[in-house]
N, C-alpha and C positions, 0 to 999 in steps of 0.2 A: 145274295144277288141284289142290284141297285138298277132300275130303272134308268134308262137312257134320259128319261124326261126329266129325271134329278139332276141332271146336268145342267141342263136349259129352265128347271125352275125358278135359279136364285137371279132374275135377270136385272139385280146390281151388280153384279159381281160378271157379267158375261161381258168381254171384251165388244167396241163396236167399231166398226170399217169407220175410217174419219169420213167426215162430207165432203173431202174432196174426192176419195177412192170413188164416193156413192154417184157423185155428180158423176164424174168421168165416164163410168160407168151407163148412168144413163145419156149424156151425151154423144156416146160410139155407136148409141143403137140409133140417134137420129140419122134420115137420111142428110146429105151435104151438109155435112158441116164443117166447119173450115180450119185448119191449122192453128188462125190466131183466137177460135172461140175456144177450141179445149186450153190453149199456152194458156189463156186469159183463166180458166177455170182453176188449174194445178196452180198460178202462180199468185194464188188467194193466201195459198197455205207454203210461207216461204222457204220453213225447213223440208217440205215435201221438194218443191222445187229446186232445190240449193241439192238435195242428193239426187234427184233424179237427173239433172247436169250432170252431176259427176260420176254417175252411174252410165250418162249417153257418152261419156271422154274416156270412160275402162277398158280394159283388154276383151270385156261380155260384146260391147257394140264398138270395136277399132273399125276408124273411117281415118282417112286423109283428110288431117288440117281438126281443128280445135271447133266442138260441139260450142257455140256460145251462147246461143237462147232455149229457152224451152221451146219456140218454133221450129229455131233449126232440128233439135231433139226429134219433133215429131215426123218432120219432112225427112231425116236422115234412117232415122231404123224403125219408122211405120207406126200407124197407129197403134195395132198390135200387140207393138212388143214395147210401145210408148207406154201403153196402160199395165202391160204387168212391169214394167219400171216403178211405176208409180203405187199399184198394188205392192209390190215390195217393199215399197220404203213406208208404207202404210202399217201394214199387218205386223213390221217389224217394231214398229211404236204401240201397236194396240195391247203388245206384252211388256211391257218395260219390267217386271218383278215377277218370276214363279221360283216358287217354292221350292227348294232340292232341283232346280235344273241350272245347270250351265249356260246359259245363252248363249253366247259365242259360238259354244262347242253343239249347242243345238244347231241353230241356224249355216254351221259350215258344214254340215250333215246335209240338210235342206238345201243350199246353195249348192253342193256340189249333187247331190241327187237332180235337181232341177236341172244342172249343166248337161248333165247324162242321159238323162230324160230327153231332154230336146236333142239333143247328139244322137241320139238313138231311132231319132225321127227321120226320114227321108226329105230334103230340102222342099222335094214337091209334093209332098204329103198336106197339105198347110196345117199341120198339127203343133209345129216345133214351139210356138209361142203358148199354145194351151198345155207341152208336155212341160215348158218348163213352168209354168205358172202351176201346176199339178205337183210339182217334183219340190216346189220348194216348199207347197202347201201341204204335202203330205203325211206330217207329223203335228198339225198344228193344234188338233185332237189329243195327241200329251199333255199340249201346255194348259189346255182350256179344263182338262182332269183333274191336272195339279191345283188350278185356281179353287173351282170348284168341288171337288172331293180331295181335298192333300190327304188325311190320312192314308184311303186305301191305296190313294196311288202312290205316296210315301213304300208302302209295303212292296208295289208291285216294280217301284223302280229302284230297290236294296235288291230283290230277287232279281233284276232282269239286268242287272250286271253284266258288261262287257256284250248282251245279244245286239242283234240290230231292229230297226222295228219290226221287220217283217218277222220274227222269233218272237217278237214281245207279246203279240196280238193274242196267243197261246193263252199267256199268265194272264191279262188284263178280260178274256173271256171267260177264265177260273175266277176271278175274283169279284166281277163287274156282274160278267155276263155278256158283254159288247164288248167294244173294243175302239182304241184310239179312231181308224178308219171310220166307222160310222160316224163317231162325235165328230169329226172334222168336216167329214160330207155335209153333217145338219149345218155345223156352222158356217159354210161357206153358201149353203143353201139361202140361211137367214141373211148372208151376205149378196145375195144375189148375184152371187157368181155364176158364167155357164154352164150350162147343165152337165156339158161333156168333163168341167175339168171336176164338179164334184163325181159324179159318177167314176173317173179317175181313182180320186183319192178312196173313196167309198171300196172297188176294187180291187186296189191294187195288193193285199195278201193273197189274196190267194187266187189268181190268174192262171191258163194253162196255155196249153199251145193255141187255143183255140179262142182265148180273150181279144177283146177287143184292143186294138196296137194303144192304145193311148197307156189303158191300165198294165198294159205289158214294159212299157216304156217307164212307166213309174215303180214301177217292183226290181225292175232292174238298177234305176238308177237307188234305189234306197241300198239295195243290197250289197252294189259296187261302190257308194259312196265313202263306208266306213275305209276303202282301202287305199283311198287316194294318196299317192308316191310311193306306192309300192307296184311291184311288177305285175297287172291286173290279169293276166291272162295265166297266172301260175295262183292264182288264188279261186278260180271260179270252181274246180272239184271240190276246194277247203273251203268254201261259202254254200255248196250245194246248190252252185244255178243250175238250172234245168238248161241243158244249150239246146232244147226246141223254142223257147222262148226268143234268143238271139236269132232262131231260123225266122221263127215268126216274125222277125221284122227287119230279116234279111241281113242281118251284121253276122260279119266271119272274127276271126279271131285276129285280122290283121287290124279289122275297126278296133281293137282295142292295143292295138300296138302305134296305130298312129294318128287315126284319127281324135280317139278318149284324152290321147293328152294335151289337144290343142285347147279341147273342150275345159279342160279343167284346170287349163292353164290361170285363168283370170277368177278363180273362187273366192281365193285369199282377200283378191282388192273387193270383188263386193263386197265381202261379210263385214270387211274393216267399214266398208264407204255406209254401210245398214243399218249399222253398230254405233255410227256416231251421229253426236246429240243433234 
């Protein structure tokens, strides 16, 4: 068994939110502050800001008429959902190389989890911006595994062939002791992210009817994520979702016939638009 702390020991080797994610970050908690102080702060770091445009012009945030500054950006789809934009295109730099993972095929796991996750959110809930910011964070405890311990988690990810995370946490409890979830909570912890989206991520295995909707939101979308263009609603007995889960947060079977694919229509272009340099 390996100590959790062993993870967060080696801290050269621990990935760090860039100073803009951190700025930003503390600039939303000031009271009035203005459109053009945060544009001013993200547009320090120009490949943050170069995808976060292009991420405010995707099918994720479709408006009428072309996003053309990082001000308009923030006035058009919210502070909100401005900063896990920008969170995104952060986190997705803070890994550029692990070991034995696919990145691509990681992160369109993550991006469509996170899609599902807020899809699964009630518009008036104001959670949708924390479920997706949870949903794409929720695996990020692999990669930070892999940096850090590659051996055993070399072993745990030959063994954990074709499961999905919520299956993985099993092996990676056998072998570790903990499991991805925890490591990802710490790190978003040290990242000073809100408390709700780690507690999210931290939860989201093993949830029941009775969980908090956030971490329910995220266990669902991990679990439906691997199935994306396939027929979702003839897969949910062969996934083993609990459908008190979907009661818990009020989706019928029709949300996933028509609403899920509006949701996951636009994946593809994030992961491409995350993914480049």
């Amino acid at each position: 068994m390996t100590s959790i702390a062993r993870v967060f020991s080696q801290a050269a080797r621990l990935p760090h939110m860039p100073e803009v994610a951190v700025e930003l970050e503390r600039l939303t908690r000031v009271d009035h502050i203005s459109s053009r102080q945060l544009a001013a702060a993200v547009a320090r770091d120009p490949t943050v800001a170069a995808k976060v445009l292009r991420l405010a012009n995707s099918a994720l945030y479709f408006r009428q008429g072309e996003v053309a500054s990082i001000e308009d950006a923030i006035r058009i789809v919210g502070v909100s959902d401005f900063r896990t934009l920008v969170l995104a295109s952060c986190v997705v730099s803070a890994f550029p190389l692990v070991p034995l993972v696919d990145l691509r095929a990681h992160w369109s796991h993550a991006v469509a989890a996170g899609a599902i996750a807020q899809a699964a959110c009630r518009p008036d809930s104001g959670q949708r911006s924390a479920a997706f910011t949870a949903g794409l964070l929720h695996t990020v405890g692999v990669l930070l595994m892999h940096v850090t311990l590659p051996k055993p988690s070399a072993r745990v990810e030959q063994r954990a062939q074709g499961q999905d995370p919520v299956a993985r946490v099993a092996l990676e409890r056998e072998v570790f002791g903990f499991d991805h979830a925890a490591v990802g909570a710490e790190l978003l912890r040290r990242w000073k992210l809100p408390q709700s989206v780690c507690d999210a991520v931290r939860l989201y295995p093993d949830v029941d009817a009775h969980s908090d909707a956030l971490p329910v939101a995220v266990h669902l979308g991990s679990r439906l994520a691997p199935t994306v263009g396939s027929p979702l609603s003839a897969d949910l007995s062969a996934k083993g979702i609990d459908l008190r889960l979907m009661q818990r947060l009020s989706l019928t079977e029709e949300w996933l016939g028509e609403d899920l694919p509006d949701a996951m229509a636009s994946v593809e272009e994030v992961v491409t638009t995350l993914n480049e340099a």
